[in-house]
N, C-alpha and C positions, 0 to 999 in steps of 0.2 A: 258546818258539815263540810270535811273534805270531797271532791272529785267520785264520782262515781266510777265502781272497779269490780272486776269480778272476785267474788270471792269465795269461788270456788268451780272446777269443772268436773263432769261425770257424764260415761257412756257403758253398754253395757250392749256385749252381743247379742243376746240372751234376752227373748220375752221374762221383763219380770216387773215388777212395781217399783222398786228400788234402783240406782244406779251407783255403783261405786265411782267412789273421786278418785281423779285421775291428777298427774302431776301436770298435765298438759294433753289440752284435745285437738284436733286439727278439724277442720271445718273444711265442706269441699263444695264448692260451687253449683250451685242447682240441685245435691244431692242430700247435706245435710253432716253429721257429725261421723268421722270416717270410723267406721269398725262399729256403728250403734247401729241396731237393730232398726231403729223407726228411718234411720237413712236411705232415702233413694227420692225417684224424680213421682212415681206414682205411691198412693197413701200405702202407710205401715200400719197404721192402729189397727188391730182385729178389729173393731165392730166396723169401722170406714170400711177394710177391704170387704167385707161379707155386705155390705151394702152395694157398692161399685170399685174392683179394684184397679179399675184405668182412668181416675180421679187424680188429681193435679193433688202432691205431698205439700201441704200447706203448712203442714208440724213438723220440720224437720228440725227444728230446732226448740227444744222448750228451755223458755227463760222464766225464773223464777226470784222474787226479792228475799233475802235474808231478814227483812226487817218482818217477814209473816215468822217465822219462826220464834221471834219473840212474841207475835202478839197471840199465837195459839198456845205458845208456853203459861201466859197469866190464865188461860183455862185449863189450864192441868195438862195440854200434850206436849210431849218432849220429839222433837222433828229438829232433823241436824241436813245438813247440805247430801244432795244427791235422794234423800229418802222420798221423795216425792212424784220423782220421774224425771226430775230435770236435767238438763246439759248443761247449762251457765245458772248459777246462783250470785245474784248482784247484790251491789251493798251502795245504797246513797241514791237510788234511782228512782221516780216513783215510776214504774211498766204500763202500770193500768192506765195513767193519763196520756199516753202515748195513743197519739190516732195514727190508722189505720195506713201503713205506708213510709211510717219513719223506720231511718236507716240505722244502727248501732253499729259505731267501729266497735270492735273490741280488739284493742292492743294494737297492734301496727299495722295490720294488712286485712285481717278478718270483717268482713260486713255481713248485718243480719240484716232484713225488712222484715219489717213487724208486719204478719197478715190477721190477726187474730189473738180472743183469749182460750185459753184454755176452757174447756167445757168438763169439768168433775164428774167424776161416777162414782162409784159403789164400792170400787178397791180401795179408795181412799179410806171408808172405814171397815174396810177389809185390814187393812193396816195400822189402823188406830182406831177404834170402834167411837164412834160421835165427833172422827174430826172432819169429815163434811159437812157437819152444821157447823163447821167455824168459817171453811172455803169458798162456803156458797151462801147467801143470803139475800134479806130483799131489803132495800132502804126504805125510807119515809113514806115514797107512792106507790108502795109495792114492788116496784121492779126486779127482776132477779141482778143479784151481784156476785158476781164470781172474780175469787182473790186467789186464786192456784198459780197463776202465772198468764204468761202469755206465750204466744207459737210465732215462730219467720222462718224465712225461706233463708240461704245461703244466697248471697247476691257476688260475696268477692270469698276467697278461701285464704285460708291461714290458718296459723297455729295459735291456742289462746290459752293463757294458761291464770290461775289466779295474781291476784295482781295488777294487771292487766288496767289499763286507764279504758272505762268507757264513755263515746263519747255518740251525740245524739244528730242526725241529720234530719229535719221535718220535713215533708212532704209540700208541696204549694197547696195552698188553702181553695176552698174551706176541707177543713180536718174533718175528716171522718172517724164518729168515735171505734171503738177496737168494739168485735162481737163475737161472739165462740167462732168457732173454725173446726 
């Protein structure tokens, strides 16, 4: 397996489920993906803000692996880059094993911190009716597992376009694993 790289970006002014690819996104420090809706320093998600909307933006950025798209496709759903909500779509990386606090260049100047994973809801099979029983599940001891992606903050800004070489900085141990956000 080559280097891990993004392979694909998307943002979207617009509350919607979906995000359309973009040739190149620009990332903006503390704030999140410039011109996307869930950008700023306090939370975007509708259900977050209607809970407390002076909450620290912990989702400004969602990152999501290309290799889910294959494994939802051997169940019958067909899911292509940007359809799921995300802003970086990766290729070669595994997200989930990343604890709580690693940093992501992507490309030459842009840094994520990883604060979290994604936490799934109900649009999901709004948008493909049974594909959240493929995103969320529970392993051997029961446990819930969620494979939608993961969420970071904007730590350094740039511009990130596919392509893109991602590379990973860990946090000092002990690692904390990643948990919804």
């Amino acid at each position: 397996m080559g280097p891990a790289v993004v392979a694909a970006v998307s943002s979207n002014e617009e509350y919607s489920f979906s995000k359309p690819n973009r040739d190149g996104i620009t990332l903006l420090a503390g704030l999140g993906v410039q011109g996307d809706v869930h950008a700023g320093v306090t939370v975007k998600h509708r259900s977050r803000v209607a809970e407390d909307p002076t909450r620290p933006n912990l989702r400004q950025v969602h990152l999501l692996h290309r290799e889910l798209f294959e494994e939802v496709a051997r169940a019958g759903f067909e899911v292509g880059a940007g359809q799921l909500g995300e802003n970086v779509t990766t290729e070669g990386i595994d997200l989930h094993a990343l604890p709580r606090g690693a940093v992501l260049r992507l490309g030459a100047e842009a840094e994520v911190e990883i604060t979290g994973l994604r936490n799934p809801c109900l649009q999901i099979d709004r948008f493909r009716d049974g594909l959240l029983k493929q995103v969320v599940g529970r392993d051997a001891e029961g446990a819930i597992v969620r494979k939608a992606g993961i969420m970071g903050v904007v730590r350094r800004g740039g511009t990130v376009r596919p392509g893109d070489v991602i590379t990973v900085t860990l946090p000092a141990g002990p690692h904390e694993p990643l948990d919804r956000v």
